[in-house]
C-alpha positions in Angstrom: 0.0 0.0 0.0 2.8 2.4 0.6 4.3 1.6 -2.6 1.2 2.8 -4.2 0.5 5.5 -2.2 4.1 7.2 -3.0 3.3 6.4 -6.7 0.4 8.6 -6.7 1.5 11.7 -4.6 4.4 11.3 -7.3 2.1 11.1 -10.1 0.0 14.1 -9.1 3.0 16.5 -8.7 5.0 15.3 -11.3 1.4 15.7 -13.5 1.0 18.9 -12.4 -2.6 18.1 -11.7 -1.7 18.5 -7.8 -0.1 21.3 -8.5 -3.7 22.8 -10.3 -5.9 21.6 -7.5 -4.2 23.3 -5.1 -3.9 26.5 -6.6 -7.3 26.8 -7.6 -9.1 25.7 -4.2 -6.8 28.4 -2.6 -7.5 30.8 -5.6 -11.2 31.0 -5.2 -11.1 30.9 -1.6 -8.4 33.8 -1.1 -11.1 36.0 -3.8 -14.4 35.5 -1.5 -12.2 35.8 1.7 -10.9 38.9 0.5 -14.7 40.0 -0.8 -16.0 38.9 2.5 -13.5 38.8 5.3 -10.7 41.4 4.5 -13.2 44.3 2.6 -16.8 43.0 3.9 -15.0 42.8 7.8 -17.5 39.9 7.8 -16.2 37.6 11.0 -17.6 34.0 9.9 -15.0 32.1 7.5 -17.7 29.6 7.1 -19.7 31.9 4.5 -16.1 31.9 2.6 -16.0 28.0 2.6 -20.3 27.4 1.8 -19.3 30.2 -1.3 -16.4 27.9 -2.9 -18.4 24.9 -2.8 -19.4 25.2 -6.6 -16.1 25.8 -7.6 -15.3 22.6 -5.3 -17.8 20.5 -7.8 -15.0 21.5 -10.5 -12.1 20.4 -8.8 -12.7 17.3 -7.2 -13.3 16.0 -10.5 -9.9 17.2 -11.9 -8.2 15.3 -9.3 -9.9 12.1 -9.2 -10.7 11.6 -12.8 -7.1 10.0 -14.1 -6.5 7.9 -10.7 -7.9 4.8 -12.1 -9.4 5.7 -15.6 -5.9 6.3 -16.8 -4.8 3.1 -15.3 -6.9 1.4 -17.6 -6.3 3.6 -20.4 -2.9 2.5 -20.6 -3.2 -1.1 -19.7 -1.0 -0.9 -16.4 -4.2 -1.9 -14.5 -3.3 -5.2 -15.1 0.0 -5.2 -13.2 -1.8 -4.0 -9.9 -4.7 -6.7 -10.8 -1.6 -9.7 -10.6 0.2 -7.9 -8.0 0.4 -9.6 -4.8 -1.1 -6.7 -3.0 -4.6 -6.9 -2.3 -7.2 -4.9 -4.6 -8.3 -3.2 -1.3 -5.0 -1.7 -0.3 -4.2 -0.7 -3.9 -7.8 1.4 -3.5 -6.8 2.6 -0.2 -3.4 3.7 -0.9 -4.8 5.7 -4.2 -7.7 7.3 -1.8 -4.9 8.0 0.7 -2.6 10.0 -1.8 -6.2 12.4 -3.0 -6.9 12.9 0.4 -3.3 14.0 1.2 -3.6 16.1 -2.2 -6.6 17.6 -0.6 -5.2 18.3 2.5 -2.5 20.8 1.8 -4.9 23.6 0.8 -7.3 22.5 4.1 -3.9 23.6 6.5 -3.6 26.3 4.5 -6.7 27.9 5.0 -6.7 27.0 8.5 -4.3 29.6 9.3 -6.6 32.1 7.5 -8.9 32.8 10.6 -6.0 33.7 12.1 -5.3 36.4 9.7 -8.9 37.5 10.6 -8.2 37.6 14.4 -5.8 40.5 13.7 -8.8 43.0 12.7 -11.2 42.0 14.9 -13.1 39.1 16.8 -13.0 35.1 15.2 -15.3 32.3 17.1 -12.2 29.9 17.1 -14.5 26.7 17.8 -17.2 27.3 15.5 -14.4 28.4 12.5 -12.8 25.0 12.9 -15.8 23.1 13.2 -16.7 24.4 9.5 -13.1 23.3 8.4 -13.5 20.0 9.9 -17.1 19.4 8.1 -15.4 20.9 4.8 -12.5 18.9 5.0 -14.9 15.7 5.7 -17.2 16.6 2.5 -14.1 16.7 0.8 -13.1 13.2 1.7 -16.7 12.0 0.9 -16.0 13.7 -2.6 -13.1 11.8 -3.5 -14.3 9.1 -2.3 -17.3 9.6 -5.2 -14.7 10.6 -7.5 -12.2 7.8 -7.3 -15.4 5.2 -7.7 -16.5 6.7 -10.9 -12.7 6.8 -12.2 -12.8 3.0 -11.7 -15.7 2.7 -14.4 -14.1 4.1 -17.3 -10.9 4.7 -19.1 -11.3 7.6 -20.7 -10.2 10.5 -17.8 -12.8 13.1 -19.2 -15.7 10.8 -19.0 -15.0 10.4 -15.5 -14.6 14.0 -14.9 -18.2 14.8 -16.5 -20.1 11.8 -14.7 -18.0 12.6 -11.7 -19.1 16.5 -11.7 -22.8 15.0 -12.4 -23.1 13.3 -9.3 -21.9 15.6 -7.2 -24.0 18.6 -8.4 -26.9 15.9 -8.5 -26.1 15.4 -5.0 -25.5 19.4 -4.2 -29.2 20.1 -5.4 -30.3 16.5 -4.1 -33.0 18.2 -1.3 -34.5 20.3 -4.6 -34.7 17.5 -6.3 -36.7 15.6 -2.9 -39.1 18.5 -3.0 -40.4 17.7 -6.2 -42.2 14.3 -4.8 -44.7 14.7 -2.8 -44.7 13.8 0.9 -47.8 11.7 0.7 -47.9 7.8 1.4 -48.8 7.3 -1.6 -46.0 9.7 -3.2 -43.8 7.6 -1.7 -45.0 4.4 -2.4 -45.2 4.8 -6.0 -41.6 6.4 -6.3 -40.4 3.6 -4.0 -42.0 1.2 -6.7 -40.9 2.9 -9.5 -37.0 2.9 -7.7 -37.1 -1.4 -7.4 -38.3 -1.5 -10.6 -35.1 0.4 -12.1 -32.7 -1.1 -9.5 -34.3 -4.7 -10.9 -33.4 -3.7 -14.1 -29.6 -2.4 -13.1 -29.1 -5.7 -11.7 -30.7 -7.6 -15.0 -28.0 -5.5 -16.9 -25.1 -6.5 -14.7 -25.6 -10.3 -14.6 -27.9 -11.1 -17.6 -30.5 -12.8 -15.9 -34.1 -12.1 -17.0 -35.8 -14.8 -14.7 -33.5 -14.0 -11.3 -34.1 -10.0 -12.0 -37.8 -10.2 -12.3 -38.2 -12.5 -9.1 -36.1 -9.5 -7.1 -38.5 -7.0 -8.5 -41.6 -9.0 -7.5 -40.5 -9.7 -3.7 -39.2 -6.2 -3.5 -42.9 -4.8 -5.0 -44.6 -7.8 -2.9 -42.7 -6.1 0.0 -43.3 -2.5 -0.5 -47.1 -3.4 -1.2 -47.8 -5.0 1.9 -46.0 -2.8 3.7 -48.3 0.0 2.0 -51.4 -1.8 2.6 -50.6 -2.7 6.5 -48.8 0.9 7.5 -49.1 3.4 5.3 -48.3 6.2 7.4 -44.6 4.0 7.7 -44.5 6.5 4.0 -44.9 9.7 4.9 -42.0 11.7 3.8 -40.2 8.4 3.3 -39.3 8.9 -0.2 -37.8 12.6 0.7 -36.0 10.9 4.1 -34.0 8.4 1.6 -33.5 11.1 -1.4 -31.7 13.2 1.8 -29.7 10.3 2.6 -27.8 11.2 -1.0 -27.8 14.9 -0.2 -24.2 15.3 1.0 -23.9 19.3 1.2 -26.4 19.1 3.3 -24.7 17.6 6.4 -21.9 20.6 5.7 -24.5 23.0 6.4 -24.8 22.2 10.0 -20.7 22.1 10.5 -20.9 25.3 8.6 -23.4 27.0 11.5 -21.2 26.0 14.2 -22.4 22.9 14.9 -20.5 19.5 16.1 -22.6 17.1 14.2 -21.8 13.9 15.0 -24.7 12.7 12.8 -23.1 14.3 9.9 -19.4 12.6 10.9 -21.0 9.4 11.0 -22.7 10.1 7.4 -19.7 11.5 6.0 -17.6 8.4 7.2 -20.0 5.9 5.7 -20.1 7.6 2.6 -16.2 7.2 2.4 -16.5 3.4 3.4 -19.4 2.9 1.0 -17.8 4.4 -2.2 -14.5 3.0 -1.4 -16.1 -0.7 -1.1 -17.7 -0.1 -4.2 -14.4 1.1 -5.8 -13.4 -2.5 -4.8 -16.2 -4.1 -6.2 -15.8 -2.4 -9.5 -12.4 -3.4 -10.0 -12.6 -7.0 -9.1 -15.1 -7.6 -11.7 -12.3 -7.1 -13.8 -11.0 -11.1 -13.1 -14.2 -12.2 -13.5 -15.3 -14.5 -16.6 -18.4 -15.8 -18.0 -17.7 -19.1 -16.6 -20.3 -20.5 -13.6 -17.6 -19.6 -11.0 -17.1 -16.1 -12.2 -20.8 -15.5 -11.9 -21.3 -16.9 -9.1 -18.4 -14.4 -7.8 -20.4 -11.8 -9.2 -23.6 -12.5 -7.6 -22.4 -12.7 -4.5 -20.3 -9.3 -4.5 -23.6 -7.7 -6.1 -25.7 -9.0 -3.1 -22.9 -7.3 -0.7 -22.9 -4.2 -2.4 -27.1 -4.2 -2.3 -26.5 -5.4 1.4 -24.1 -2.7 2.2 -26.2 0.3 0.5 -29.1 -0.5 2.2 -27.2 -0.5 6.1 -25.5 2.7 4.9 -29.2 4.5 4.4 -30.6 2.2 7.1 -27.9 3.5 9.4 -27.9 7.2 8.6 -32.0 7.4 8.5 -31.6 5.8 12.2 -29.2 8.0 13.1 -31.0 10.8 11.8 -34.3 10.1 13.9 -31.8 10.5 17.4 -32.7 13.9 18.8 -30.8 16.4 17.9 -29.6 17.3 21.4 -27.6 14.2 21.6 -26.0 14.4 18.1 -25.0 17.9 18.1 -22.8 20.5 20.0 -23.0 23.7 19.9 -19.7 25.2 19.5 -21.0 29.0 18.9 -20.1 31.5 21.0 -23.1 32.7 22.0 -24.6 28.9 22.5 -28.1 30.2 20.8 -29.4 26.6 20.6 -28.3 25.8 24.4 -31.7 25.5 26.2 -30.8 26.4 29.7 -31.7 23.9 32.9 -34.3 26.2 33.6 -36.2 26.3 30.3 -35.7 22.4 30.2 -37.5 22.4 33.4 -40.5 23.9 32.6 -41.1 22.5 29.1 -41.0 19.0 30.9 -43.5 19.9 33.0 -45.8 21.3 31.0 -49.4 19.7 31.6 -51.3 21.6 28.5 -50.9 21.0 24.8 -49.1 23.9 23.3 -48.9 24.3 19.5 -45.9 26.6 17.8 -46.9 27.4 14.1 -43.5 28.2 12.3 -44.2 30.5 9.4 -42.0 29.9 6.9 -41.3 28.9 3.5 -39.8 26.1 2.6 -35.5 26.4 2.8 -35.7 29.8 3.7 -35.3 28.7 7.5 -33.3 30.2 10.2 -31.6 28.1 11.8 -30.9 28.5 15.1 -34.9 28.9 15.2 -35.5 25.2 13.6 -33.1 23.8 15.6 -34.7 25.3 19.0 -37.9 24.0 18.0 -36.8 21.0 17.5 -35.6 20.7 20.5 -38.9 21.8 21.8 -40.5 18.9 20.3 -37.9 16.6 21.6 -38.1 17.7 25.4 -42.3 17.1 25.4 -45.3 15.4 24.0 -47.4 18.4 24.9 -45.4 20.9 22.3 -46.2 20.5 18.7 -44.4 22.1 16.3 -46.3 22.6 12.8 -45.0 24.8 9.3 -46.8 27.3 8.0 -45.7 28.6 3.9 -47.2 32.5 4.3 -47.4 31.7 0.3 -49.3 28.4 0.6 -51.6 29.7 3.5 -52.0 33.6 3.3 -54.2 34.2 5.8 -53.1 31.8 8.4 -51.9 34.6 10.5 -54.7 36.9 10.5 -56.0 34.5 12.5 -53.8 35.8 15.2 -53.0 39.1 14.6 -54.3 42.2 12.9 -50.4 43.2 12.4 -48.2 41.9 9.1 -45.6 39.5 10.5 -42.3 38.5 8.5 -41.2 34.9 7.8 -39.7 33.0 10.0 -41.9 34.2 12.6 -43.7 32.1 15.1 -47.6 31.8 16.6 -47.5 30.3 19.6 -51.6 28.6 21.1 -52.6 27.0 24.4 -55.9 26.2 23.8 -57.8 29.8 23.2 -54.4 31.6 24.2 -52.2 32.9 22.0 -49.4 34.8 20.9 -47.5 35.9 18.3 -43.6 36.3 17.9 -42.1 38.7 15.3 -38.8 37.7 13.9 -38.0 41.2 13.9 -38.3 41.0 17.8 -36.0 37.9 18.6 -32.9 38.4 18.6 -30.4 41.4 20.5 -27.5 42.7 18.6 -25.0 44.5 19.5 -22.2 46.9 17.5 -18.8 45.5 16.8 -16.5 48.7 16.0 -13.9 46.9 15.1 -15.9 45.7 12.2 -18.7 48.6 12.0 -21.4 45.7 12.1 -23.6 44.5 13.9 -23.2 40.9 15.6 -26.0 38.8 17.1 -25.5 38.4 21.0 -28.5 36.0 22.2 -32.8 36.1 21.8 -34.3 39.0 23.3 -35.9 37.6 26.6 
């Protein structure tokens, strides 16, 4: 493995194409840092690193596409195939050399919030917890990258289908929204998924008969299922598209939250991707012989067996309240409930309904997360969304006065009262910077 891991960081400098990564990544972060943090006097470094993340899209690609696709191209794959190293530690030592690669501009921007700290204030903890989720997406890119270079031999086909799935993956909770959140959404798009994975799997071993009894226990399955606990479907199909949404989990390190959720989904993504880098190249040494496909069905029902934990496992994970999965490492700990307010939504007695006017993605977040941790803490709080555009005059059921998004309507029974986002938060003025920076809810 060390052999071919000092091949590759060779490769990639003697290429140039290490050289290119590099200088790019730091290229387009050093222009928004110096748009944002050096003439903006904007404090958060994470708004530098959620602005490059487009330009990221680009240059994962560039590095991953020749790692195995060239490799084949130029027949050498076949030495590493009869080498008496294991496939597994040739895939690791190549992933360990891009994410080496990758890591020389990631310690290079760490020192930039120290550049910051000498005009003005820099949250330390909740900087570094951005740079540890970037770094992490980064490993779960290459990871994506390296699998698709294992597919094909031509370097710029893997760049393209490389860039696709990672901007499929970028706009992945758009692309959820479309379905619709229905049981019966769900069931039919669950359907219509076996039906295409039956057909991926008819393609990969040839076997009309074997492919169509998958697709009828999987449809058998999915039906009963439908038929005995329906509501098992609401918002499934948008739960399992999320699973695939990887920018997403950056969002939270990029808010200044330790999300070990999003560790543990970043890591299995990594382990995933790598297996199936495995996979992909072992089918190399198979045949058409009865051995060979019996080789090939059973590493086929390990990869289907492995994808479905990997989803299994991050939709578990992603039902485990959030107060045990995250830490806020902000400095003004806005999503901290204190022992106090824990206290007394325990004991609450009466049901309390918050309404959450907002439009869909356009939430704040310290706001969702503190009502989700409402919700958590008692079975008396529900917490329900409002869209002002889908429901106009929901709050003029409340109030005579216009109220902005993100604001919330709080009922207990025929009690109410309504909270302007305008009137949550305190603020006070950093003249070091000349703005203004948000120092806690307004009590």
């Amino acid at each position: 493995m060390r052999a071919v891991y000092k091949k590759e960081i060779r490769g990639f400098f003697t290429s140039m194409i290490g050289y290119v990564f590099i200088a790019f990544l730091l290229a387009f972060t050093g222009i928004y840092f110096t748009a944002y943090q050096l003439q903006g006097m904007y404090p958060k470094f994470a708004y530098t690193l959620q602005s490059i993340l487009i330009a990221f899209l680009i240059l994962v690609p560039v590095l991953t596409m020749r790692t195995l696709a060239e490799e084949r191209r130029q027949k050498t794959d076949q030495l590493l195939l009869t080498s008496p190293v294991s496939v597994s530690r040739i895939v690791f030592g190549k992933y360990l050399a891009l994410i080496s690669v990758y890591a020389v501009p990631v310690l290079v921007l760490a020192f930039y919030p120290l550049i910051i700290s000498r005009f003005g204030t820099v949250a330390f903890p909740e900087t570094y917890c951005a740079l540890l989720g970037f770094f992490l997406l980064g490993a779960a890119y290459l990871a994506v990258g390296l699998f698709i270079s294992s597919l094909t031999e031509s370097q710029v086909i893997a760049a393209v289908l490389t860039f696709f799935a990672l901007f499929v993956s970028y706009v992945m909770k758009g692309i959820a929204s479309f379905f619709p959140e229905t049981a019966e959404g769900s069931f039919y798009a669950l359907a219509a998924l076996a039906a295409v994975l039956a057909y991926i799997i008819y393609r990969m071993i040839g076997k009309a008969v074997l492919s169509g009894i998958i697709l009828a226990i999987a449809e058998a399955a999915l039906t009963g299922l439908y038929i005995t606990r329906p509501s098992v479907y609401e918002g499934l199909i948008q739960k399992i598209l999320n699973v695939f949404a990887v920018t997403e989990h950056f969002s939270e390190f990029a808010q200044g939250m330790l999300d070990v959720a999003g560790i543990i989904y970043y890591l299995s993504v990594v382990a995933l991707f790598l297996f199936l880098t495995v996979q992909s190249i072992e089918k190399r040494r198979w045949g058409t012989d009865r051995g060979s496909l019996k080789n090939g069905s059973y590493s086929m029902a390990l990869t289907a067996i492995l994808t479905a934990a990997v989803i299994a496992v991050n939709l578990i994970v992603g039902e485990v309240p959030s107060a045990y999965t995250q830490i806020d490492m902000t400095d003004q700990k806005l999503t901290v409930l204190s022992e106090q307010t824990k206290d007394i939504i325990s004991n609450l007695d009466k049901d309390v309904t918050i309404y959450y006017i907002v439009q869909e993605n356009n939430y704040d977040e310290n706001i969702r997360r503190l009502l989700e941790r409402y919700d958590e803490l008692s079975s008396h709080i529900t917490v329900e969304e409002k869209d002002p555009v889908r429901y106009p005059k929901f709050a003029g059921q409340y109030t005579d006065s216009r109220i902005s998004e993100n604001s919330l309507i709080v009922t207990c029974g025929d009690i109410s009262r309504v909270v302007n986002y305008n009137d949550m938060y305190e603020y006070e003025m950093d003249y070091n910077t000349y703005s203004y920076n948000t120092t806690g809810f307004d009590a």
